[in-house]
DOPAVO-433677 format. One record per residue (C-alpha): y, x, z; residue in one letter. Coordinates in steps of 0.5 Angstrom, whole numbers, plus 500, padded with zeros to 3 digits. Layout:
# residues N
YXZA/...
# end
This chain:
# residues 342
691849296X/693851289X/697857291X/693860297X/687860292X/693862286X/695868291X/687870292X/686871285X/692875284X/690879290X/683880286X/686881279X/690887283X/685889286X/679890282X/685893278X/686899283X/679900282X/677901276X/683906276X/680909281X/674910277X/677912271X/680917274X/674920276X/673923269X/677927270X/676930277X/669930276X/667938272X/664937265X/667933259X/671927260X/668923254X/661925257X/663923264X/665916262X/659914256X/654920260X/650921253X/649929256X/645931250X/650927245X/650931238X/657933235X/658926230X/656921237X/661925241X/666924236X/664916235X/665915243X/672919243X/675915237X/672909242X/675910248X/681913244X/681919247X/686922241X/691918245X/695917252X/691916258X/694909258X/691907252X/684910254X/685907261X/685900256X/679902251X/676904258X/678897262X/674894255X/668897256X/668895263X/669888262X/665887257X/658890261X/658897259X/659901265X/655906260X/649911261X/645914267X/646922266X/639923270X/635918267X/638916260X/638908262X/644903262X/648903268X/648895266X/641895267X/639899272X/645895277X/642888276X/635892278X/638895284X/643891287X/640885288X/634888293X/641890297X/644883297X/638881300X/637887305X/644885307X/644877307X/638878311X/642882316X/648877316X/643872318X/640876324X/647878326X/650871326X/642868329X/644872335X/651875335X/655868335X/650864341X/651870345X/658871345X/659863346X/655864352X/659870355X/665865354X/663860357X/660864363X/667869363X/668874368X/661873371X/654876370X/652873364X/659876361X/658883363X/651884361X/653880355X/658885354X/655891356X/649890350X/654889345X/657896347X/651899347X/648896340X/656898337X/655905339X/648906336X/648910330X/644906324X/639911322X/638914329X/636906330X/632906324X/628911326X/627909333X/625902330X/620906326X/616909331X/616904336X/613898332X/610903326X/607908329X/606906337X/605899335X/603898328X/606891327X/611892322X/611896315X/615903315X/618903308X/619899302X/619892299X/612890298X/605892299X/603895292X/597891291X/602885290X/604886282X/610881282X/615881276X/621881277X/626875275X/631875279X/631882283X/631879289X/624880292X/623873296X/625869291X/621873286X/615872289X/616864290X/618865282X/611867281X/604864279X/600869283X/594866287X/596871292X/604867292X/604867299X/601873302X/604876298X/611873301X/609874309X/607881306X/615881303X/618878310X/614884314X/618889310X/624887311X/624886319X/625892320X/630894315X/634888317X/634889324X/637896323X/642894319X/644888323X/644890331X/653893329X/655887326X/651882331X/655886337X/662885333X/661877333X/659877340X/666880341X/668875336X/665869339X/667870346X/674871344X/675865340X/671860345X/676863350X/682862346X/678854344X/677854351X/684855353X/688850349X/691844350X/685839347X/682842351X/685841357X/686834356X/679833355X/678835362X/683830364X/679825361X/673827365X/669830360X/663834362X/663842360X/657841356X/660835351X/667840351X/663845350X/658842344X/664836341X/670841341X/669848343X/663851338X/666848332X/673850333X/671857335X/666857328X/672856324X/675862326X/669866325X/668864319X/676868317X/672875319X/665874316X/666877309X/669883313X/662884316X/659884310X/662889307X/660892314X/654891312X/654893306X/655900308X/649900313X/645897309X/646904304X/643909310X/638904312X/635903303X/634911304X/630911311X/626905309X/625907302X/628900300X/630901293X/637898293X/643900290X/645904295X/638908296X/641909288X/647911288X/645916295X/640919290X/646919283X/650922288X/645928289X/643928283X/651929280X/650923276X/658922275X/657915271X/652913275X/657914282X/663910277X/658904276X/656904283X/662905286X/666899282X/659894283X/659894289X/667895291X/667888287X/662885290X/664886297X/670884295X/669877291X/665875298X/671876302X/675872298X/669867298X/669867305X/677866305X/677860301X/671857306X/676858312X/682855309X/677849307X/676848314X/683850317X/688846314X/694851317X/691857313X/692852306X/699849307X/704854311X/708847314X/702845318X/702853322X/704854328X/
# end
């Protein structure tokens, strides 16, 4: 388990470092000055430009301005908005959090249905239920989010009026933020109106969520029925049959908990599938995420905030795939040690 979790780390070192190359090198492809395009002081005078430039050494080569640059990112300065003159710091843990939620909310729904149903085209394979199983999740992977978006709103917004159409809460809710995360905020809060105010928030966040979820839930329903039918195909399997087992113990005792395992492997893939979608679904419900956020940075040409975004949510994404990793390889021995593979 130590050097699988060692080989992980190394793989997010590296990786995190690619990225902050990335970042950094977009200061210098983007127009403008380099040293306004990394601190994003626009309207800086002479004597802070240069305070800045002998910050990031920017007499130097650019090894040691990637240096002072990494030390700058690593110490919580990813620097200023362009546009509003705020801290990139602050306006990410604003943000980000309405984008995690908006996406665990989707990660829910997608395995609330997406799992059962592949399990049940599984079980019932090459028959009836398989198909129009099947034929469903085409349909839903082929569903571009913002058309889906869009139809969502006018069926149950316009045509029937069952559920919000855009932001996070009714505005007669003043809610203060703590955490940034809408839900919990609310529950955080001494507001006589607590739960009102939460049904109000899970309102909102139905139809964003449903959105966003429908892609993924057809990618774990072909994840699901694939690894049931690999579960159902194997050897223990088979020897339970022999025993004279019933399908229904087979399927509950043996088949749903190895097929999960397997499951679990691709989860963090999803999520940052989710994060994606999540991006164009904050825009058309005027969900104020930090996708929404750098869409309207990205507009706006602010290039420090575009930098900021770009390496949060990168290493967001991928510090929950390598969580994920390390739920699978805690339930699959054949993953942590390589003398229990196959």
């Amino acid at each position: 388990m130590f050097s699988f979790a060692l080989r992980r780390l190394n793989l997010l070192f590296f990786t995190l470092l690619m990225l902050t190359l990335v970042a950094f090198s977009l200061n210098y492809f983007f127009p403008g000055s380099p040293i306004v395009n990394m601190t994003g002081l626009v309207n800086a005078s002479d004597a802070e430009l240069a305070t800045y430039e002998q910050m990031y050494h920017m007499d130097q080569s650019l090894f040691f301005q990637y240096l002072a640059y990494l030390k700058e990112i690593f110490s919580g300065n990813f620097g200023v908005s362009m546009s509003t003159q705020s801290p990139i710091s602050e306006e990410l843990v604003t943000y980000l959090p309405a984008t995690i939620e908006l996406s665990l909310a989707a990660l829910f729904l997608a395995m609330l249905f997406g799992i059962p149903l592949g399990f049940i085209a599984a079980i019932f394979h090459n028959k009836g239920a398989d198909k129009t199983i099947l034929v469903i999740a085409m349909v839903g992977y082929s569903l571009p989010v913002f058309w889906l978006a869009l139809i969502l709103i006018l069926v149950f917004a316009i045509i029937l009026p069952w559920f919000p159409s855009s932001g996070q809460i009714n505005l007669l809710f003043e809610i203060e933020q703590v955490t940034g995360f809408k839900l919990i905020d609310i529950l955080l809060s001494d507001s006589p109106y607590r739960w009102q105010a939460f049904l109000d928030a899970l309102k909102h966040l139905v139809l964003p969520a449903i959105a966003v979820a429908v892609a993924p839930m057809t990618i774990f329903i072909r994840l699901a029925r694939t690894s049931m039918l690999e579960v159902l195909e194997s050897n223990y399997i088979k020897a339970a049959r022999a025993k004279g087992l019933s399908n229904l113990k087979i399927i509950y005792h043996h088949g749903i908990r190895n097929a999960l395992v397997r499951i679990i492997r691709d989860m963090g893939l999803q999520f940052a599938n989710l994060m994606t979608l999540a991006m164009i679904a904050e825009v058309i419900f005027d969900w104020q995420g930090a996708g929404s956020w750098l869409i309207d940075s990205i507009f706006q040409r602010d290039y420090t905030a575009i930098q900021g975004g770009l390496i949060a949510l990168a290493s967001f994404t991928f510090l929950i795939n390598i969580f994920a990793d390390f739920i699978y390889a805690a339930l699959n021995p054949v993953e942590r040690y390589a003398r229990h593979g196959t």
